[in-house]
C-alpha positions as CSV (number, residue, x, y, z in Angstrom):
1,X,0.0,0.0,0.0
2,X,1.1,4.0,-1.0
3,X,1.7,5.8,1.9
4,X,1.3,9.6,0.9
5,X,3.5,10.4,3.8
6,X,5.8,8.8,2.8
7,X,8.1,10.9,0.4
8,X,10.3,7.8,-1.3
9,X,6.6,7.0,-2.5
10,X,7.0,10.1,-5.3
11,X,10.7,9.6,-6.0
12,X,10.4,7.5,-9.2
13,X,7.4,9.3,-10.4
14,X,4.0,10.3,-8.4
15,X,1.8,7.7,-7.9
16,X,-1.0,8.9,-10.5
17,X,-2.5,5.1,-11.0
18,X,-3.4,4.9,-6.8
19,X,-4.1,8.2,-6.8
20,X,-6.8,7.5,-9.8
21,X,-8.2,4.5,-8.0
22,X,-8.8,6.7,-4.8
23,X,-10.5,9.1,-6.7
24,X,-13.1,6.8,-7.8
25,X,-13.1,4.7,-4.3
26,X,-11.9,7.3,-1.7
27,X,-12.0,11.1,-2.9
28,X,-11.7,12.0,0.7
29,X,-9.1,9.7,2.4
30,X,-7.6,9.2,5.3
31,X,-3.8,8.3,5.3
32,X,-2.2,7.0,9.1
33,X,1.0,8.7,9.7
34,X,3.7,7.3,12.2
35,X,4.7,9.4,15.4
36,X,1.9,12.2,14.7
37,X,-2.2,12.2,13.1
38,X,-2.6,11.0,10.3
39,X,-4.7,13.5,7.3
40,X,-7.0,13.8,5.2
41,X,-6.3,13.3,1.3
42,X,-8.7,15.5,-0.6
43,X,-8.3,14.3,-4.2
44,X,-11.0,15.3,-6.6
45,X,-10.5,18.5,-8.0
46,X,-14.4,19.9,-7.4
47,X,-13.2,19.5,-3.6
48,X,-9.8,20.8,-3.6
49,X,-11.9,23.9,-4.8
50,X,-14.3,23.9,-2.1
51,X,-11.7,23.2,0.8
52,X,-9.4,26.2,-0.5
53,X,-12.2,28.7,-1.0
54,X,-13.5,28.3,2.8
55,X,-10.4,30.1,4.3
56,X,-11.6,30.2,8.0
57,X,-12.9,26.7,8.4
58,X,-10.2,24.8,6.7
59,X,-7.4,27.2,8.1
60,X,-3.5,28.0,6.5
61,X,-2.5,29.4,9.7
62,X,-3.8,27.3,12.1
63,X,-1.3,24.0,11.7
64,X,0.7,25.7,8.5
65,X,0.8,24.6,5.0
66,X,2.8,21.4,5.5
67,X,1.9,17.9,6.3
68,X,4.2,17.6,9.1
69,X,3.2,19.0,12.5
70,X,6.1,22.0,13.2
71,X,7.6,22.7,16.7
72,X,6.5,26.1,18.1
73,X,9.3,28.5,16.7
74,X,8.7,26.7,12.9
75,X,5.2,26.8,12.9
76,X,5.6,30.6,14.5
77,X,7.8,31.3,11.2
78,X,5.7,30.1,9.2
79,X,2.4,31.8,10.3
80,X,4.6,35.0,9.1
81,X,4.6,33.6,5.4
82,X,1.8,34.9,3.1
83,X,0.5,31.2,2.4
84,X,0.4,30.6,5.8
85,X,-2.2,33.6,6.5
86,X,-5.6,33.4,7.3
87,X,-8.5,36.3,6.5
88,X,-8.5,39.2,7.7
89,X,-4.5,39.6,7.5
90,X,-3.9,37.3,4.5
91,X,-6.1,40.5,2.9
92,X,-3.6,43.5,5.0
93,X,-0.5,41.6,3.8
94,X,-1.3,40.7,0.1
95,X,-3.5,44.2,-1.1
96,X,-0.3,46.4,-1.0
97,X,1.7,43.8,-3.6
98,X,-1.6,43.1,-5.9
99,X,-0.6,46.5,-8.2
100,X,3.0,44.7,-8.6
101,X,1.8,41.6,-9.9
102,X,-0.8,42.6,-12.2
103,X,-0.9,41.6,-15.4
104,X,-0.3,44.9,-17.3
105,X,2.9,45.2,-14.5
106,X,4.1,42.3,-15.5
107,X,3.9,42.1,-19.3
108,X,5.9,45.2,-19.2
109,X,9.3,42.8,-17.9
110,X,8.7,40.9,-21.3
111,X,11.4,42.5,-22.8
112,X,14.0,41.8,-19.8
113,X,12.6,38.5,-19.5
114,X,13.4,37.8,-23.0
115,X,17.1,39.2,-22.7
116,X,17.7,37.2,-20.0
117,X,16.5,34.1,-21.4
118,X,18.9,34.5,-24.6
119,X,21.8,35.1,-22.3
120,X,21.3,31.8,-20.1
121,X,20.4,29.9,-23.5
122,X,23.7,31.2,-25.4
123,X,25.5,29.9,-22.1
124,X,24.1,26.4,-22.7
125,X,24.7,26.6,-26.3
126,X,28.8,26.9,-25.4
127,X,27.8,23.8,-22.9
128,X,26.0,21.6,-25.2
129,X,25.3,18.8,-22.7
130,X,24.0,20.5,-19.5
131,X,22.3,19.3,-16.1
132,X,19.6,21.6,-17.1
133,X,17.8,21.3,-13.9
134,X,20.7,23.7,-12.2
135,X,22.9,24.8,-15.3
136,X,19.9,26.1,-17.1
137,X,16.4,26.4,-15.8
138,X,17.0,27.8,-12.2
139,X,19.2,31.2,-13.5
140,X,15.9,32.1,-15.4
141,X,13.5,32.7,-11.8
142,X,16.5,33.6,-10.2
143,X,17.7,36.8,-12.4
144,X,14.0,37.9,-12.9
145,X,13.5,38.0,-9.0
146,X,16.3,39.4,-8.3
147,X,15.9,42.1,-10.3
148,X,12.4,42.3,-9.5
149,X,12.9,43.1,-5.4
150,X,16.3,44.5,-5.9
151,X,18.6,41.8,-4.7
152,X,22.5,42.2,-4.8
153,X,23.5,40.1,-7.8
154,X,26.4,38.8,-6.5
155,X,23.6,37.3,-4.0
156,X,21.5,35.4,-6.4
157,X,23.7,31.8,-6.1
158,X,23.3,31.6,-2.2
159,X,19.4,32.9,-2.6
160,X,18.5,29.9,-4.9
161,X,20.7,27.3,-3.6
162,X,18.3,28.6,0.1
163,X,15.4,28.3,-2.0
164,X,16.0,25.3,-3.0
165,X,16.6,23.6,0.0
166,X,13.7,25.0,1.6
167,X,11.6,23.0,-0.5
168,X,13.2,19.9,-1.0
169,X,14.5,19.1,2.7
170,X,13.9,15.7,2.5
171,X,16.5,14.9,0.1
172,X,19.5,13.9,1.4
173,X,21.7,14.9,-1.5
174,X,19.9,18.3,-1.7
175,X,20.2,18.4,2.4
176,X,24.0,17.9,2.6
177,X,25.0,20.0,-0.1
178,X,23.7,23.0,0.7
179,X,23.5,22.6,4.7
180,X,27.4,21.7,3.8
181,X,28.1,25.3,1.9
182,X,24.9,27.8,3.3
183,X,24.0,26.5,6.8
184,X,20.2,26.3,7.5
185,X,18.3,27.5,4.3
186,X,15.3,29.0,6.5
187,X,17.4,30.6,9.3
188,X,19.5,32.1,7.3
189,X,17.1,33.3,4.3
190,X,15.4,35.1,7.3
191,X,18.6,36.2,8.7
192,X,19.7,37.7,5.4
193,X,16.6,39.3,4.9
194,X,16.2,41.3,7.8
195,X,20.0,42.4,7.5
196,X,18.9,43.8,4.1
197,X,15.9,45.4,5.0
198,X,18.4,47.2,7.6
199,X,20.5,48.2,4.9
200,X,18.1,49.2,2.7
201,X,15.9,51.3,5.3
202,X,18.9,53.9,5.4
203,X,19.4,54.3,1.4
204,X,16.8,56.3,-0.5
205,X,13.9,53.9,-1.7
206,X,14.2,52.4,-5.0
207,X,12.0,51.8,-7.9
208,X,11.8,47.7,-6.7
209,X,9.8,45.5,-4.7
210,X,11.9,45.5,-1.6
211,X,11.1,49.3,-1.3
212,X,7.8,48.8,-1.3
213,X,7.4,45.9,0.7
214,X,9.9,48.2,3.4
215,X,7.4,51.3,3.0
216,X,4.0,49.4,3.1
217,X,1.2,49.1,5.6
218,X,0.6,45.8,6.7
219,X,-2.7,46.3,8.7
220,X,-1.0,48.1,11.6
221,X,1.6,49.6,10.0
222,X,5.2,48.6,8.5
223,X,6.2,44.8,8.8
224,X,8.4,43.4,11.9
225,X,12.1,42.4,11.2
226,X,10.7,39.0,11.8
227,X,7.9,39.0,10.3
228,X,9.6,40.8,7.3
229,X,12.3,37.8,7.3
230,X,9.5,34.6,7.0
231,X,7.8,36.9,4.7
232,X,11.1,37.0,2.1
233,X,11.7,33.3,2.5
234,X,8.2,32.8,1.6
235,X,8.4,35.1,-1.9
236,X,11.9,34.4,-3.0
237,X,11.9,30.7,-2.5
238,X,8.0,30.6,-4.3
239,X,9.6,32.8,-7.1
240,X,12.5,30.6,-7.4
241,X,11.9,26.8,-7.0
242,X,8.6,26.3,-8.5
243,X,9.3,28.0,-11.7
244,X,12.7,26.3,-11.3
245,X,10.5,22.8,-11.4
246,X,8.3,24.3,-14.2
247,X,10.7,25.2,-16.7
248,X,12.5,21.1,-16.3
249,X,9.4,19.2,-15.9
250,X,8.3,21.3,-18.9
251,X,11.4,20.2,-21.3
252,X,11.5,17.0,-19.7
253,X,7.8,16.4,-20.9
254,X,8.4,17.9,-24.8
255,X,11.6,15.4,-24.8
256,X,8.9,12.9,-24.0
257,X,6.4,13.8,-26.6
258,X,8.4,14.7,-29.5
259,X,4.8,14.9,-31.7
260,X,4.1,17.8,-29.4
261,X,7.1,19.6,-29.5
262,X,7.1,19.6,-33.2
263,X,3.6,20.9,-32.9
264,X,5.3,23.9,-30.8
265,X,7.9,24.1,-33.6
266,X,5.1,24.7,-36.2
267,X,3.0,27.0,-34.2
268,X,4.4,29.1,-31.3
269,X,1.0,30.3,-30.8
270,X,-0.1,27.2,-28.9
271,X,3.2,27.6,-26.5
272,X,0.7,29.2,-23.6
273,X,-1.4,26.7,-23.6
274,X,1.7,23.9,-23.5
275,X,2.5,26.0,-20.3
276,X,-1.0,25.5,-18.6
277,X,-0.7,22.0,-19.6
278,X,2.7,21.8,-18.4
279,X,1.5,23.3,-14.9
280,X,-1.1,20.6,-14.8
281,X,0.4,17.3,-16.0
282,X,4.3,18.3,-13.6
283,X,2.6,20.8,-10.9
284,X,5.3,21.7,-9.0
285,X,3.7,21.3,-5.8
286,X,1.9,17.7,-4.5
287,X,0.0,19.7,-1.9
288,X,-1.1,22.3,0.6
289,X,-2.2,21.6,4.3
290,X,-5.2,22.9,5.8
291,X,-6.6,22.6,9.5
292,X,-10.3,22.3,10.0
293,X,-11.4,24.8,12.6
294,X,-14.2,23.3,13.2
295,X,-16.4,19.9,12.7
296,X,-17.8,20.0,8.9
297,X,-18.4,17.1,6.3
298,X,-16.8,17.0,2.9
299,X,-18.3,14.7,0.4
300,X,-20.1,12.8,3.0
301,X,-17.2,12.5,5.2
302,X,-16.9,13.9,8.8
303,X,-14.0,15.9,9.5
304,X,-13.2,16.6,12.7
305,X,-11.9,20.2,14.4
306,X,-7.9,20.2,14.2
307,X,-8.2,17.6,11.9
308,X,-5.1,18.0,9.1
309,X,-6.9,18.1,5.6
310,X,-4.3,18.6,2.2
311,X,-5.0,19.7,-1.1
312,X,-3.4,17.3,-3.3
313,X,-3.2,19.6,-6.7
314,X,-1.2,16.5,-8.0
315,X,-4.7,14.3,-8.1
316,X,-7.2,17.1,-8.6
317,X,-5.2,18.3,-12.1
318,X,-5.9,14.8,-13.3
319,X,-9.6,14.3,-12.3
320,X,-11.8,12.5,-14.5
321,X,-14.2,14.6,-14.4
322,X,-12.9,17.8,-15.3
323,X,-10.4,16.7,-18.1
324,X,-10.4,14.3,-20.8
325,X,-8.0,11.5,-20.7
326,X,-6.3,13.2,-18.1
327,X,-2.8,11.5,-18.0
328,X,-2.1,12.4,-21.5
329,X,0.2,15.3,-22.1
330,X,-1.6,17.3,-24.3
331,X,-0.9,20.7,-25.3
332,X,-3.9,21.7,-26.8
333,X,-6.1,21.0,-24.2
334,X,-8.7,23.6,-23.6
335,X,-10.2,24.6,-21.6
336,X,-7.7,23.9,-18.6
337,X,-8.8,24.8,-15.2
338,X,-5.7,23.1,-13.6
339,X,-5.1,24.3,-9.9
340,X,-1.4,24.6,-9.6
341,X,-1.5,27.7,-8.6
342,X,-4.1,27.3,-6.4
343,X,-7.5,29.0,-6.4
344,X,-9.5,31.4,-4.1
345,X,-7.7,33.6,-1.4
346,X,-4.9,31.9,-1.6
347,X,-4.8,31.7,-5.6
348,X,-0.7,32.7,-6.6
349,X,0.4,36.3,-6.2
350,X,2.7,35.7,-9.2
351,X,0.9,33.6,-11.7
352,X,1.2,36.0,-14.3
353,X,4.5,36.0,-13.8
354,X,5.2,32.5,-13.8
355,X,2.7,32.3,-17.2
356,X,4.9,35.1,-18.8
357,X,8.8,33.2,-17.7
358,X,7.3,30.5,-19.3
359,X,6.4,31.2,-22.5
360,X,9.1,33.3,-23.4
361,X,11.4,30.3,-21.8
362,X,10.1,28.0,-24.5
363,X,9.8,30.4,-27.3
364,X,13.6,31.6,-27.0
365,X,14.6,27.6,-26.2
366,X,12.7,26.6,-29.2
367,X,14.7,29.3,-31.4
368,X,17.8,28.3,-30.2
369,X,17.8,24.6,-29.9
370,X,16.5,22.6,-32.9
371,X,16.8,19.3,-30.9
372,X,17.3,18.6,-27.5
373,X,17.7,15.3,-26.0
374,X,18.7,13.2,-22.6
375,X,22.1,12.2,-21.9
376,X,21.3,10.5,-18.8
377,X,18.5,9.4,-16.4
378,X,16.8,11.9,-15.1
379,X,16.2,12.3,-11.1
380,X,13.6,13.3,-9.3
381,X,13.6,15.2,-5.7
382,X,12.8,12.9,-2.8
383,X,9.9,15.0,-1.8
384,X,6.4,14.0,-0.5
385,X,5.7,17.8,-1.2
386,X,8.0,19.1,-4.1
387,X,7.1,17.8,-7.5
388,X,10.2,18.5,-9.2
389,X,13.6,17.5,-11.1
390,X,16.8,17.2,-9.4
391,X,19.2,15.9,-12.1
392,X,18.2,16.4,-16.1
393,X,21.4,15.9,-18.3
394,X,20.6,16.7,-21.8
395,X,22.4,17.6,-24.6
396,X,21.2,21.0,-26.7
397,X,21.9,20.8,-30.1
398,X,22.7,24.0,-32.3
C-alpha cells in the first residue's frame, strides 16, 4: 500500500495510478502517519476547490501549509509567510503587492525577460550537454526576482541554492549540499533578509519591490524584522523553486512527446497553452495543508476540528471529471482549469509572472535549440511535497 506520507513513494514518479483508483473509491481519504495524526487526502479536484475557497474553516494558519506537524518557533515562522495567513490579515498583507503583480505590471518585464532568457540559452549553447535542472532552468526565476525586489547580484547563487533547500528538505543529496556550503536554508534566508531590510531602510527607496514591501502598511503599520524575514523566505523561495520545477518538468515532458514539441515548432502560438498544460500534468507542488477549525463534512465524510486536511493539486489536475483522458500530455487541451497555482484567497500572487517566464522560456529555447535530448537518467527530488527534477542531463543541439 502507497503511503502519501511517505516521500520515497514520489521519487520514481508520483503515484498517479493509486491516486486514480482513490478518486473513484476514496476522494476523501484518510492516510495514518507514524509518530503524529494522520490526514486527510482530498483528491478530486471539485473539492480541492471547495476546501481552499473556505479560508476560516479549513485554516492556513492554524497547523501551517505542510503535512508535518512543526515545533512552536517553525510553525511561528511560518504563520509569518503569506501562504500561511488566514483572513482578515492574508487581505492586510497581500492588497499592498496586488498593483506589482498585475498583469499589465508584468507584461511590461517581457522584454527583460526575454534578454535574460537568450543570455542563459547562449551559455548552454557553449555547454552543449548541461544538467539543465541547475545549469539552465533555475538562472531564469533567479535573475527575474532578483531584479524584481532588488537583490544584490552577487547574492543570487546563495538565494537559490536557500530556496531550494527550503523545498526539498527531505533529500538527502539536496540536504547535505547545501547545509554543507549555506547553513540552514530557513534561518538564514530570514537572517539575510532582515540584515537587508536594515540596509536598505537607510538608502533612499528604490524603484523595486523591496522598497515597497519596506514602505508598506501591513494592517498596523510597517512589517516586523521577523515578520519581514519569514515573509522573504516565503516570496523568494515561491519565485525561485517552483518556476525552477516548471521550466525542467516542462522540457522533460516535450523530450517525452516529440509529436508535441514539433507541434510547438510549427505553431508558437499554442506555447501558452503547453504552459498551462505543463503546470497541470508536472505541478510543482503535491499539496497544501489545511486545518479544519471546526467539525464540517466534505463529500459525506466527517472531519473533525484540528483535523489535518491537504490539497493534493497532483490528483485534482488529473480528475476524471474535469479533463479528458487526463494522464495524456496534451498541449492543446482547452479549456484547462488546472489548480497549480491554487485558487480562491490563496490563488498565486505571481501567476502571471510565472505564465509570462514560461512562455518566453520555451519560445527563446525553441529558437535556439533545434533538438534537445537526454544524456542521462533523469532524477527526481525525494519530496512527499515538491514535484520537481533534481538531475536532467541533456544535450542541446545548435
Amino acid at each position: 500500500m502507497i503511503q502519501l506520507w511517505d516521500p520515497d513513494a514520489f521519487v520514481e514518479a508520483p503515484p498517479h495510478e493509486f491516486l486514480a483508483e482513490l478518486r473513484r473509491t476514496q476522494p476523501v481519504y484518510w492516510q495514518d502517519m507514524p509518530n503524529e495524526p494522520g490526514f486527510w487526502a482530498v483528491l478530486k479536484h471539485a473539492d480541492l476547490t471547495a476546501v481552499a475557497r473556505e479560508p476560516v474553516l479549513f485554516s492556513a494558519s492554524e497547523g501551517g501549509v505542510v503535512l508535518e506537524n512543526l515545533d512552536a518557533a517553525g510553525l511561528e515562522g511560518m504563520r509569518n509567510m503569506l501562504l500561511a495567513m488566514d483572513p482578515p490579515r492574508h487581505v492586510a498583507y497581500r492588497r499592498p503587492l496586488v498593483p506589482s503583480f498585475k498583469a499589465k505590471v508584468i507584461g511590461a518585464m517581457e522584454g527583460r525577460i526575454r534578454a535574460i532568457c537568450t543570455e542563459i540559452l547562449q551559455q548552454a549553447r557553449e555547454q552543449g550537454d548541461v544538467e539543465f535542472v541547475h545549469d539552465v532552468a533555475a538562472h531564469l526565476p533567479t535573475q527575474v526576482i532578483g531584479e524584481l525586489v532588488g537583490l544584490p547580484r552577487e547574492d543570487w547563487p546563495r538565494i537559490q541554492a536557500w530556496a531550494e533547500r527550503n523545498t526539498s528538505g527531505q533529500d538527502a543529496e539536496i540536504v547535505s549540499d547545501a547545509e554543507a556550503e549555506y547553513g540552514d536554508a530557513n534561518v538564514n534566508m530570514a537572517m539575510y533578509a532582515i540584515q537587508l531590510a536594515a540596509q536598505r531602510r537607510a538608502e533612499p527607496p528604490r524603484e523595486d519591490l523591496l522598497s515597497l514591501i519596506l514602505a508598506g502598511n501591513f494592517g498596523n503599520g510597517p512589517m516586523s524584522d521577523v515578520e519581514f524575514g519569514s515573509f522573504f523566505v516565503q516570496l523568494i523561495t515561491a519565485a525561485n523553486d517552483t518556476t525552477k520545477s516548471m521550466l525542467s518538468g516542462g522540457l522533460l515532458l516535450l523530450i517525452e512527446h516529440p509529436e508535441q514539441r514539433a507541434a510547438l515548432r510549427d505553431d508558437r502560438s499554442l506555447i501558452p497553452d503547453a504552459v498551462e498544460e505543463i503546470l497541470r500534468h508536472a505541478n510543482p507542488l503535491h499539496y497544501f495543508r489545511r486545518t479544519a477549525t471546526a467539525d464540517t463534512t466534505l463529500r459525506g465524510v466527517e472531519i473533525h476540528a484540528g483535523d489535518k486536511v491537504l490539497m493534493y493539486y497532483t490528483s485534482a489536475n488529473r480528475d476524471e471529471d474535469v479533463f479528458v483522458d487526463p494522464q495524456a500530455f496534451d498541449i492543446r487541451r482547452h479549456p484547462n482549469p488546472q489548480l497549480s497555482f491554487g485558487i480562491g484567497e490563496h490563488f498565486c500572487l505571481g501567476a502571471h509572472l510565472a505564465r509570462l517566464e514560461g512562455r518566453i522560456f520555451f519560445e527563446e529555447l525553441l529558437d535556439t535549440f533545434p533538438t534537445f535530448e537526454l544524456t542521462g537518467e533523469p532524477r527526481r527530488v525525494r519530496s512527499n511535497l515538491n514535484n520537481g527534477l533534481k538531475e536532467l542531463p541533456v544535450r542541446l543541439a545548435a
